[in-house]
PDB file of N, CA, C and O in Angstrom:
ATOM      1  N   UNK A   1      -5.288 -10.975   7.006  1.00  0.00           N
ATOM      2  CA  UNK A   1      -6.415 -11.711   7.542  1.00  0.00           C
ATOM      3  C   UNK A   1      -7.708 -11.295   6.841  1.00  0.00           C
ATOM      4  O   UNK A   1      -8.677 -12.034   6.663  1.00  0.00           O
ATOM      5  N   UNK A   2      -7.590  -9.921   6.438  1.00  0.00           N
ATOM      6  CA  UNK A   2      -9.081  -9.342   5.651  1.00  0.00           C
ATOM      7  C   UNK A   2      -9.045 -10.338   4.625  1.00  0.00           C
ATOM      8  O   UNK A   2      -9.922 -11.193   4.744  1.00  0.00           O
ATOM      9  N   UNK A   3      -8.173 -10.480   3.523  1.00  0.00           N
ATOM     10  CA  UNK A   3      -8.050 -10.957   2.008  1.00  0.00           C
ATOM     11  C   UNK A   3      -8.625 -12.592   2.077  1.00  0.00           C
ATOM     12  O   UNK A   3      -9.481 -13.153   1.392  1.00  0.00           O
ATOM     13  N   UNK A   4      -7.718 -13.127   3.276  1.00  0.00           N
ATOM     14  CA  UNK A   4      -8.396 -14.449   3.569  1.00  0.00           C
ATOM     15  C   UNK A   4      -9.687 -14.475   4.184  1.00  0.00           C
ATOM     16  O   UNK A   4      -9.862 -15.613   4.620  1.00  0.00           O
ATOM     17  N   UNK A   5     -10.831 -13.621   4.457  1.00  0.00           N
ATOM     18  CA  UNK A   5     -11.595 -13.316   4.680  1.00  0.00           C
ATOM     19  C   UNK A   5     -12.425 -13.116   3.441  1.00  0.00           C
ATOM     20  O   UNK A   5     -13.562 -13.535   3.224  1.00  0.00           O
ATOM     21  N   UNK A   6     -11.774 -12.518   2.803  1.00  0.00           N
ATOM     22  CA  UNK A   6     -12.691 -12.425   1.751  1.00  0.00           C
ATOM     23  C   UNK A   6     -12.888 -10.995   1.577  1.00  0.00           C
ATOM     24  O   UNK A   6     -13.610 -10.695   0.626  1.00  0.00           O
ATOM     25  N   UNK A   7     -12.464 -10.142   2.202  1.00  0.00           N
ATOM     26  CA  UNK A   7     -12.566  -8.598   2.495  1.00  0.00           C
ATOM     27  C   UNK A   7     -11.359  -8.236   1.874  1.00  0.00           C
ATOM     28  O   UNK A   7     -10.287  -8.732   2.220  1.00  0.00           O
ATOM     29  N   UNK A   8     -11.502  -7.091   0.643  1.00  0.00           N
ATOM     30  CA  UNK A   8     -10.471  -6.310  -0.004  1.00  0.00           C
ATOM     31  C   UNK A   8      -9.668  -5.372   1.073  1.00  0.00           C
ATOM     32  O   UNK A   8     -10.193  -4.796   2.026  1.00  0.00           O
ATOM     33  N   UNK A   9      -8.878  -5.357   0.871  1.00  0.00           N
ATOM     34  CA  UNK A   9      -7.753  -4.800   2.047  1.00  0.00           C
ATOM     35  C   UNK A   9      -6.553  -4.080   0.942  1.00  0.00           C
ATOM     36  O   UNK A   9      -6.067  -4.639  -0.041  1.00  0.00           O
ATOM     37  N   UNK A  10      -6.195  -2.384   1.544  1.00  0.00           N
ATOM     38  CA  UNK A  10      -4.716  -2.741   1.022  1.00  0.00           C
ATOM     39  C   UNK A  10      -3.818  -2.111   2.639  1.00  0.00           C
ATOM     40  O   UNK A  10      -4.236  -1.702   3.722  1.00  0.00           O
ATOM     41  N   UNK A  11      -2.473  -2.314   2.064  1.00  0.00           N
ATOM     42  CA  UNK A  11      -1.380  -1.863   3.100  1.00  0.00           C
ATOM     43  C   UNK A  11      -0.842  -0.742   1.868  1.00  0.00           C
ATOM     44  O   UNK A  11      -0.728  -0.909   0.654  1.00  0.00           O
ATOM     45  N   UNK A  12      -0.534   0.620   2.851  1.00  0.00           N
ATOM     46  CA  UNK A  12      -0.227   1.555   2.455  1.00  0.00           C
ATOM     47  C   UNK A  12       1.471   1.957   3.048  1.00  0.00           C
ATOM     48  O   UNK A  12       1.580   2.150   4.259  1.00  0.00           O
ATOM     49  N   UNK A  13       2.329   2.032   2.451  1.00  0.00           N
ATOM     50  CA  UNK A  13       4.055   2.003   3.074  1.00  0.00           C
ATOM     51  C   UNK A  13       4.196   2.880   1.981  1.00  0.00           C
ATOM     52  O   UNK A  13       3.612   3.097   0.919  1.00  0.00           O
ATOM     53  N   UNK A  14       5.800   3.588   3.006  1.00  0.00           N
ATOM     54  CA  UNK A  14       6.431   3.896   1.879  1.00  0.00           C
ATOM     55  C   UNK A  14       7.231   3.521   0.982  1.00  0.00           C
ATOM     56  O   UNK A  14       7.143   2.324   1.258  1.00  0.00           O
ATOM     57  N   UNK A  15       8.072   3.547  -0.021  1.00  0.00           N
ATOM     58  CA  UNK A  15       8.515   3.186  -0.935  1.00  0.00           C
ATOM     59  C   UNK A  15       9.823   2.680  -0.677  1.00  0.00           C
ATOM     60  O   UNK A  15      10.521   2.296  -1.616  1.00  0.00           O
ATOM     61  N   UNK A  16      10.307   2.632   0.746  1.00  0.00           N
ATOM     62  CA  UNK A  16      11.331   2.120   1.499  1.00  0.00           C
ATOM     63  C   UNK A  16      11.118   0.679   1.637  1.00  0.00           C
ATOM     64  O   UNK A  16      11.809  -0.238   1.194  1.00  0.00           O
ATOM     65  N   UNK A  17      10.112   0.640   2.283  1.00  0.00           N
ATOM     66  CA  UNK A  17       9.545  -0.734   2.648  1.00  0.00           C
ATOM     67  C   UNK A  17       8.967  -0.987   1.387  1.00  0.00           C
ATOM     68  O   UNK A  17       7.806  -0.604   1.526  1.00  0.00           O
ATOM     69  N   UNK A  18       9.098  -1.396   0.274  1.00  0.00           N
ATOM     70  CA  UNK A  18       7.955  -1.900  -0.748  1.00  0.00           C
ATOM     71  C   UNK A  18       8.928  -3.272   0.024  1.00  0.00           C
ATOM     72  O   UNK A  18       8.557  -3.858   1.041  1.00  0.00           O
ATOM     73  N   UNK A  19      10.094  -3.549  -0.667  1.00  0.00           N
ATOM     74  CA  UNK A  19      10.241  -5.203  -0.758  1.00  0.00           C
ATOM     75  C   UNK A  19       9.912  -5.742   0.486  1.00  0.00           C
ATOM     76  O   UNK A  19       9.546  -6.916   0.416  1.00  0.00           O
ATOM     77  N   UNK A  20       9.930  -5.113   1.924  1.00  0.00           N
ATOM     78  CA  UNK A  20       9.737  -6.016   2.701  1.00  0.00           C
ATOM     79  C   UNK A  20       8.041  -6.493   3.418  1.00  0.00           C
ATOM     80  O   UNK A  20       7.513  -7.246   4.237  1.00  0.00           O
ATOM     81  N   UNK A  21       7.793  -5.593   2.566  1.00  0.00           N
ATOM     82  CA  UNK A  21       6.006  -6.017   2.455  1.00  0.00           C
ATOM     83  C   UNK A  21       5.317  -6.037   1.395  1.00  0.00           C
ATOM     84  O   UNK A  21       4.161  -5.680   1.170  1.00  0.00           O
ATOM     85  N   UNK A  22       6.815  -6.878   0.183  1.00  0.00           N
ATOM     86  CA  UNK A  22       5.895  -7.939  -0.792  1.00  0.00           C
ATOM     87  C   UNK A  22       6.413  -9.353  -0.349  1.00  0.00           C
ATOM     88  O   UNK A  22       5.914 -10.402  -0.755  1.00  0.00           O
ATOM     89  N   UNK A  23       7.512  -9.270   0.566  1.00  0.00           N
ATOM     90  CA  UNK A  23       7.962 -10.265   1.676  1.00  0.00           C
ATOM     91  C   UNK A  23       6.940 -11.029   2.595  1.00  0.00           C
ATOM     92  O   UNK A  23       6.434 -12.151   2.597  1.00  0.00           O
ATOM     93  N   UNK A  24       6.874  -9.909   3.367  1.00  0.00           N
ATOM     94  CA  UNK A  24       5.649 -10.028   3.945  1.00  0.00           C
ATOM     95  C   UNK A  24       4.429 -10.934   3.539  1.00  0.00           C
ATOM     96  O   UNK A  24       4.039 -11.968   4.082  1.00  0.00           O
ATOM     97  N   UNK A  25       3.981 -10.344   2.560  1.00  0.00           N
ATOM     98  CA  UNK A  25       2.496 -10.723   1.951  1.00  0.00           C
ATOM     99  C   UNK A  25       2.612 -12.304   1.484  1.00  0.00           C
ATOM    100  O   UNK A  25       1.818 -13.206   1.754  1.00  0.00           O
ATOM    101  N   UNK A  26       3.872 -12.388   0.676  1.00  0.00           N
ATOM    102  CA  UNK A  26       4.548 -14.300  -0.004  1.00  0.00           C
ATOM    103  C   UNK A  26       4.469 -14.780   1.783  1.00  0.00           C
ATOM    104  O   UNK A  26       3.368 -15.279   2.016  1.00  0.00           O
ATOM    105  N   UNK A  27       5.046 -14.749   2.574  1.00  0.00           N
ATOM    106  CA  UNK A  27       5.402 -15.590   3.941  1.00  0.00           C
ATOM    107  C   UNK A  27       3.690 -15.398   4.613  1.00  0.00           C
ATOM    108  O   UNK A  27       3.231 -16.148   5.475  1.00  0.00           O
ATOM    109  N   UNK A  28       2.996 -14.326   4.038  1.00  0.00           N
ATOM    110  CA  UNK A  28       1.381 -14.925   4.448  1.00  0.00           C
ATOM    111  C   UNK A  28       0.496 -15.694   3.626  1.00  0.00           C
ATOM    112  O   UNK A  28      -0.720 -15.846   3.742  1.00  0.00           O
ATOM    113  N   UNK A  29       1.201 -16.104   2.874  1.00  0.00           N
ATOM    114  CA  UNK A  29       0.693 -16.928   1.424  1.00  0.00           C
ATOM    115  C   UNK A  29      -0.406 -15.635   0.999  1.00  0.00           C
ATOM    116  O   UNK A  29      -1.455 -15.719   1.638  1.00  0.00           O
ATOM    117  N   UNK A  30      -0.357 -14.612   0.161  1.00  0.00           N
ATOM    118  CA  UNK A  30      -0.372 -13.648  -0.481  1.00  0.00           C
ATOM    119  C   UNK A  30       0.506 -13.081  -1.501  1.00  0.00           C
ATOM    120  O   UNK A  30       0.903 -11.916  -1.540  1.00  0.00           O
ATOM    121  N   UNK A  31       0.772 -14.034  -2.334  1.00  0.00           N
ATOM    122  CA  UNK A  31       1.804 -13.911  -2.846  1.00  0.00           C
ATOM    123  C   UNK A  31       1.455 -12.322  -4.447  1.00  0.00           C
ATOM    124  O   UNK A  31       2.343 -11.604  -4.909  1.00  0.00           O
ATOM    125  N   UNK A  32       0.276 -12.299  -4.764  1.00  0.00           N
ATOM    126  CA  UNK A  32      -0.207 -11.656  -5.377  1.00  0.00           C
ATOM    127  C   UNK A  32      -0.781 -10.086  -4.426  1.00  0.00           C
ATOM    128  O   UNK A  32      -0.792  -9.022  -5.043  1.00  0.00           O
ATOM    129  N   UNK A  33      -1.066 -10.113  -3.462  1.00  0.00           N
ATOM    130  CA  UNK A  33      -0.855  -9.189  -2.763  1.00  0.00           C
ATOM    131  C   UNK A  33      -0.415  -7.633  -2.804  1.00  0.00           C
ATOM    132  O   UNK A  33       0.596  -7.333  -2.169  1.00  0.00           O
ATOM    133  N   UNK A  34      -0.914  -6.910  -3.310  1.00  0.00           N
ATOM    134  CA  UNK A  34      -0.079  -5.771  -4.098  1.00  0.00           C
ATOM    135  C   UNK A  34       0.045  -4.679  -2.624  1.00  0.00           C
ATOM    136  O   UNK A  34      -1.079  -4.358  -2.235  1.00  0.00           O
ATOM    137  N   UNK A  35       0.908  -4.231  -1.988  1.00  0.00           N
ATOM    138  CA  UNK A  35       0.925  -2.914  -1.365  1.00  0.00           C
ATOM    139  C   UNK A  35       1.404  -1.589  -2.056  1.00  0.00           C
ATOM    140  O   UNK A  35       2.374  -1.325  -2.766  1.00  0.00           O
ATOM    141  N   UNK A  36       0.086  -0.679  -1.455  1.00  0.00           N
ATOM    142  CA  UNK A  36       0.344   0.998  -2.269  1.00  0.00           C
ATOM    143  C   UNK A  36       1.490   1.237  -1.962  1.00  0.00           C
ATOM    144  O   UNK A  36       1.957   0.522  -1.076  1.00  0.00           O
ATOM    145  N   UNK A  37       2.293   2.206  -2.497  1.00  0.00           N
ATOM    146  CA  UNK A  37       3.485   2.948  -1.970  1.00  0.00           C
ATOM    147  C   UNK A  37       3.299   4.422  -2.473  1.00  0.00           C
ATOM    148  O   UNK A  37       3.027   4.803  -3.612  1.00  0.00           O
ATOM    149  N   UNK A  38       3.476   5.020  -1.541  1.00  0.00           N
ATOM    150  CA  UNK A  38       3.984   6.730  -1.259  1.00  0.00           C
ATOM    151  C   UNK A  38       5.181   6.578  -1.294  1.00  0.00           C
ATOM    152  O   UNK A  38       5.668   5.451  -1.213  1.00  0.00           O
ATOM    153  N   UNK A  39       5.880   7.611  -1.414  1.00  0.00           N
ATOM    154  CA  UNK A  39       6.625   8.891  -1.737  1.00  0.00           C
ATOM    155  C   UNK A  39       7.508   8.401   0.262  1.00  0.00           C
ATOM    156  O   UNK A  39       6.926   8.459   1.346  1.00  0.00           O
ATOM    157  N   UNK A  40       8.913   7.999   0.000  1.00  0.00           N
ATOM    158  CA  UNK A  40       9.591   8.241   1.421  1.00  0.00           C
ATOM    159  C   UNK A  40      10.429   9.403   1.759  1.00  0.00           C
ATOM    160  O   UNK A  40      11.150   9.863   0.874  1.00  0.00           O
ATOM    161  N   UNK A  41      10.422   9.944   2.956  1.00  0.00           N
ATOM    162  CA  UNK A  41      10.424   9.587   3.809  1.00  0.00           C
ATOM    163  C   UNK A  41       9.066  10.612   4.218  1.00  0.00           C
ATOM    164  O   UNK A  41       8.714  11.560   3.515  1.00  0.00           O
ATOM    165  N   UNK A  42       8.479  10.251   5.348  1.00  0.00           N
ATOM    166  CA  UNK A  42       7.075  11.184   5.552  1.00  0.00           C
ATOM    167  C   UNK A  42       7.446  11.505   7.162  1.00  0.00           C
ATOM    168  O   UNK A  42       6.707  12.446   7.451  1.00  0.00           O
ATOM    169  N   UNK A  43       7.938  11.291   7.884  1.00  0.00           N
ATOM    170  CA  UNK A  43       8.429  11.979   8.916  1.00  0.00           C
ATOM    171  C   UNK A  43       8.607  12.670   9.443  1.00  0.00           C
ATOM    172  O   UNK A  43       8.286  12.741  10.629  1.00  0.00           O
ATOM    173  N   UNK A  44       9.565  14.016   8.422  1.00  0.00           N
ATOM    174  CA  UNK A  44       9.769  15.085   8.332  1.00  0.00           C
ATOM    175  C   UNK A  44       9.111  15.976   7.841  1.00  0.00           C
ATOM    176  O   UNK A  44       9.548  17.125   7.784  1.00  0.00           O
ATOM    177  N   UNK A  45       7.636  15.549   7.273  1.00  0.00           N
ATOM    178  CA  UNK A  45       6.837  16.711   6.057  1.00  0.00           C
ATOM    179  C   UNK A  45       5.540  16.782   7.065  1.00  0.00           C
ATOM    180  O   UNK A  45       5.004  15.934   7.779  1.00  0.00           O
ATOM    181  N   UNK A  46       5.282  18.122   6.813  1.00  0.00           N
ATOM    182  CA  UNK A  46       4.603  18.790   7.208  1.00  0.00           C
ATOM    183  C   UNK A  46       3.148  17.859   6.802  1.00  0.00           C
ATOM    184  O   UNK A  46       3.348  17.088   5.863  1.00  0.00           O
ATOM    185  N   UNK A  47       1.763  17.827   7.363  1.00  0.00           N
ATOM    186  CA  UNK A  47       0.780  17.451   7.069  1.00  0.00           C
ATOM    187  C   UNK A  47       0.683  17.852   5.482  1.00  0.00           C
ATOM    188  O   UNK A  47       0.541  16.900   4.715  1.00  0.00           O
ATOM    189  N   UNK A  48       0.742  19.103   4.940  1.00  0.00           N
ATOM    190  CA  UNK A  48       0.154  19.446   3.600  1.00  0.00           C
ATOM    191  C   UNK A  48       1.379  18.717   2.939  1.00  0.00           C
ATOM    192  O   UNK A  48       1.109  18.190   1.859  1.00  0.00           O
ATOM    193  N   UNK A  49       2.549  18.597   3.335  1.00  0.00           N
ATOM    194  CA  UNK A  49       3.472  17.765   2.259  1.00  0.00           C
ATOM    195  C   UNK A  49       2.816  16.338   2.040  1.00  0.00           C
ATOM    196  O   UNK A  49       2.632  15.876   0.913  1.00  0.00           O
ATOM    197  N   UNK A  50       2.400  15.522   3.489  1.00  0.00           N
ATOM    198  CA  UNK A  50       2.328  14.058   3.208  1.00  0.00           C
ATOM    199  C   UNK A  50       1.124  13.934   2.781  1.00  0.00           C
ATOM    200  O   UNK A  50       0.887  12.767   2.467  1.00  0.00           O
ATOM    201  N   UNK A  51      -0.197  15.014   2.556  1.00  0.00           N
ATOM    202  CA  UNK A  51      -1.150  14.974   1.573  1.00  0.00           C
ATOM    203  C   UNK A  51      -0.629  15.029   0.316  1.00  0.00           C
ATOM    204  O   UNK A  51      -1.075  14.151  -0.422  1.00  0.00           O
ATOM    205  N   UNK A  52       0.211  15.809  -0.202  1.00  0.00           N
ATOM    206  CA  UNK A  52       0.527  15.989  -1.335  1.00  0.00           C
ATOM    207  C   UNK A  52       1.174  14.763  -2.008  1.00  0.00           C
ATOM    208  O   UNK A  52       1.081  14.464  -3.199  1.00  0.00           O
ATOM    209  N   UNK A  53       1.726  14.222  -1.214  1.00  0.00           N
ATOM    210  CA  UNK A  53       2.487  12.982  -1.831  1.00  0.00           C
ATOM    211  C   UNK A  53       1.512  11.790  -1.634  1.00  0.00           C
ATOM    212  O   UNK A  53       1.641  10.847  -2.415  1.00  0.00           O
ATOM    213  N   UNK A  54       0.558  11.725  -0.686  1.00  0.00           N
ATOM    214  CA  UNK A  54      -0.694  10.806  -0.775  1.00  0.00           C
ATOM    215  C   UNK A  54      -1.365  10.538  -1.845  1.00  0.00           C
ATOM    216  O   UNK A  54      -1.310   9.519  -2.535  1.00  0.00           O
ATOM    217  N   UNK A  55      -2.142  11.670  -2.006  1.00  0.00           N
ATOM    218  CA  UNK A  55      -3.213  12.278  -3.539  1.00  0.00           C
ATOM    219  C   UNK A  55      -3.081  10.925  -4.144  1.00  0.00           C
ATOM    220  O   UNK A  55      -3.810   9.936  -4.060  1.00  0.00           O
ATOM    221  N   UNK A  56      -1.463  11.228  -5.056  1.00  0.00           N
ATOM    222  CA  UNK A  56      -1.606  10.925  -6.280  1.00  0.00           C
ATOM    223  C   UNK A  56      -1.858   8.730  -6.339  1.00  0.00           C
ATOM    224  O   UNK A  56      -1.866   8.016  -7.342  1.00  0.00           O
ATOM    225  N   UNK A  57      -2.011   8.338  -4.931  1.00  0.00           N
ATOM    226  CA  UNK A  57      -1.733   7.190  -4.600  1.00  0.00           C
ATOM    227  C   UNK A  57      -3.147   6.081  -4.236  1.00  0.00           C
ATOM    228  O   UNK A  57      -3.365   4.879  -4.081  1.00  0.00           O
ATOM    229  N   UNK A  58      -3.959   7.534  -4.228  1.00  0.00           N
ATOM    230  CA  UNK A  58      -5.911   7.058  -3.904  1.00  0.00           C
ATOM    231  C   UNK A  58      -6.039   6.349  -4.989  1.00  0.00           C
ATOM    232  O   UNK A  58      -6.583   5.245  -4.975  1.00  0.00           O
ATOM    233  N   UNK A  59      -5.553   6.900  -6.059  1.00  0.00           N
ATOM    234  CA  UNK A  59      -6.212   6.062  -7.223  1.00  0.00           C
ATOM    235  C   UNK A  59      -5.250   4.269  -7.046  1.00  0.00           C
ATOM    236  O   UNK A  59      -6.053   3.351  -7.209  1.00  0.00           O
ATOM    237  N   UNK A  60      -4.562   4.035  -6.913  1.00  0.00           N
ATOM    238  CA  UNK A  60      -3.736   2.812  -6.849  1.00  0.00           C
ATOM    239  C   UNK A  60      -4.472   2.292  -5.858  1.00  0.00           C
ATOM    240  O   UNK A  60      -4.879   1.145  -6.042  1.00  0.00           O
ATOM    241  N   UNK A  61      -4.889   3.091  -4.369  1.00  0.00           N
ATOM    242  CA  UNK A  61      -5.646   2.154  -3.610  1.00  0.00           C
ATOM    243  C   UNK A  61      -7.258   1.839  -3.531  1.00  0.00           C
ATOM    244  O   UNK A  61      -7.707   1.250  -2.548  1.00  0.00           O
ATOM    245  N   UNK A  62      -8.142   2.275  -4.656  1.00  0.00           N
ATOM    246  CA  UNK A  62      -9.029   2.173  -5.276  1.00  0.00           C
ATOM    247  C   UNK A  62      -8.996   1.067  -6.188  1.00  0.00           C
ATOM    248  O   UNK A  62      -9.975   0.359  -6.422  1.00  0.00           O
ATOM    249  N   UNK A  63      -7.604   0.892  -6.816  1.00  0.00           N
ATOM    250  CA  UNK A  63      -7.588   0.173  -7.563  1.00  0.00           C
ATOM    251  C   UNK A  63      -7.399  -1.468  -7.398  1.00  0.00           C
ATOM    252  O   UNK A  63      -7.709  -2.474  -8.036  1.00  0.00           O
ATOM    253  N   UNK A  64      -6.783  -1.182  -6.300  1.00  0.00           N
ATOM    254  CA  UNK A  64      -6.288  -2.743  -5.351  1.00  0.00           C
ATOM    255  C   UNK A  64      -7.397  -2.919  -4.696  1.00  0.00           C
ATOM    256  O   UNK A  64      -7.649  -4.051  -4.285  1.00  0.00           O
ATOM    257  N   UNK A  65      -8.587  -1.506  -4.379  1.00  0.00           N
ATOM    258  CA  UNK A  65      -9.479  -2.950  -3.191  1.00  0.00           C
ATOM    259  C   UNK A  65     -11.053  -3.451  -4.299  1.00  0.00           C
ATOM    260  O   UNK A  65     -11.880  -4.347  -4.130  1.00  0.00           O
ATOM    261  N   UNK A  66     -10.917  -2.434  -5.360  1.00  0.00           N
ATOM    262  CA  UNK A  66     -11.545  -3.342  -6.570  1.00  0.00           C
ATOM    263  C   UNK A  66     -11.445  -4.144  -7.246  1.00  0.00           C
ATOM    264  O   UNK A  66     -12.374  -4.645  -7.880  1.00  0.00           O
ATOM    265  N   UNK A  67      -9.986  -4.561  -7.298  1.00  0.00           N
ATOM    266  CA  UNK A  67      -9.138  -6.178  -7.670  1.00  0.00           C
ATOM    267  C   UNK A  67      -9.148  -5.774  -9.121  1.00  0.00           C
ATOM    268  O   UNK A  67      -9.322  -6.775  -9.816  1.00  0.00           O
ATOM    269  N   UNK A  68      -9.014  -4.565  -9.903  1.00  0.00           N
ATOM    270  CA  UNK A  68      -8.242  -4.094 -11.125  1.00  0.00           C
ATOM    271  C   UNK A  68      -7.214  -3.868 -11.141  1.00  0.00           C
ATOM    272  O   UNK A  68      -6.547  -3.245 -10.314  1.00  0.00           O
ATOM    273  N   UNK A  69      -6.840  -4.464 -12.340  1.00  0.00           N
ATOM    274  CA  UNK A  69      -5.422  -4.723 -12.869  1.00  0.00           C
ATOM    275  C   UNK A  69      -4.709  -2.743 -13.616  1.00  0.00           C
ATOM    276  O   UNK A  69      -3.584  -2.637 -14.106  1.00  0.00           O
TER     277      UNK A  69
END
């Protein structure tokens, strides 16, 4: 609803779910739509683990809500 708004947005999942929320995004007519992905499963990790596997993923979602390729 942000994107059709006009407001940069991303969705952040893990790497489990990528296909079903680039699914997702086509059945919201978003077909270009990019979602970040982390590192699965995050469940089990300690806060400093699921930072660690975050980090490296700021830059990808910097990159999606500036609309660079």
């Amino acid at each position: 609803m942000l994107e059709r708004a006009g407001v940069p947005a991303v969705s952040i999942c893990t790497d489990a779910f990528a296909a079903p929320a680039r699914a997702m995004a086509e059945m919201y007519g978003l077909p270009d739509f990019e979602p970040v992905m982390i590192p699965h499963p995050i469940a089990s990790l300690s806060r400093a683990e699921i930072e660690a596997n975050v980090a490296p993923a700021i830059v990808d979602v910097v990159r999606v809500l500036l609309g660079a390729s």
